[in-house]
Structure formats: structure tokens, C-alpha cells
Phi, psi and omega in degrees: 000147191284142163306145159287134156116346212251157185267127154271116168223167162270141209245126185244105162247099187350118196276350182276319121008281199266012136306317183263002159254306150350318155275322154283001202271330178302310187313312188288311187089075198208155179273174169297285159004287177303310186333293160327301189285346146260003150311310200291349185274315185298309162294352165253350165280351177276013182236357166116340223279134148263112204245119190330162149287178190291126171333318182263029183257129186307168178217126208294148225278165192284140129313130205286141181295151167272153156260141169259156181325314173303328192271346174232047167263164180263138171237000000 
């Protein structure tokens, strides 16, 4: 069943072809699916394409203020 939100179609594909993402997609630790779907992010960025992140792909976290040296002296 399609993720909420994610577009779902059938793929008519090559079997040796979807066997060799199958096996990276295990290697990555990813379902085949997922796989697709980041062969297919990774080939449009590599043609220029600006693409949203994924939802569940982490996000660097905001930086946090340093306290400097002065501020964390004995007064």
C-alpha cells in the first residue's frame, strides 16, 4: 500500500535491472522502493533539478549559541 501522500504507479521494469536495486537497496538498508526513489532524487540533482528534502530525511539541527570564555569565568 502507497505511503500517505507519496504518488503510487506500476512500473514495468527490466528484471535483471530491478534485482541489481534490490540488492543495493539491501546493501543501503532500504526497501526497493526507497531505493527508486533515491536513484531518481539523486539523477535530478545531478542534471541541476531543485528538489524539496524528503520528510523523514534529518535536518541540520539550528545552531546552538557557544558561551565564549568570558562568559563562563567566575566573577
Amino acid at each position: 500500500m502507497a505511503s500517505p501522500g507519496k504518488k503510487s504507479f506500476p512500473l514495468r521494469i527490466d528484471p535483471a535491472l530491478w534485482a541489481e536495486i534490490e540488492r543495493l537497496a539491501a546493501q543501503e538498508l532500504r526497501s526497493a522502493n526507497a531505493q527508486v526513489e533515491y536513484l531518481l532524487r539523486q539523477a535530478l540533482m545531478q542534471r541541476g533539478r531543485q528538489l524539496p528534502p524528503l520528510p523523514l530525511e534529518p535536518t541540520e539541527p539550528p545552531e546552538s549559541p557557544r558561551p565564549d570564555a568570558s562568559s563562563t569565568a567566575e566573577e
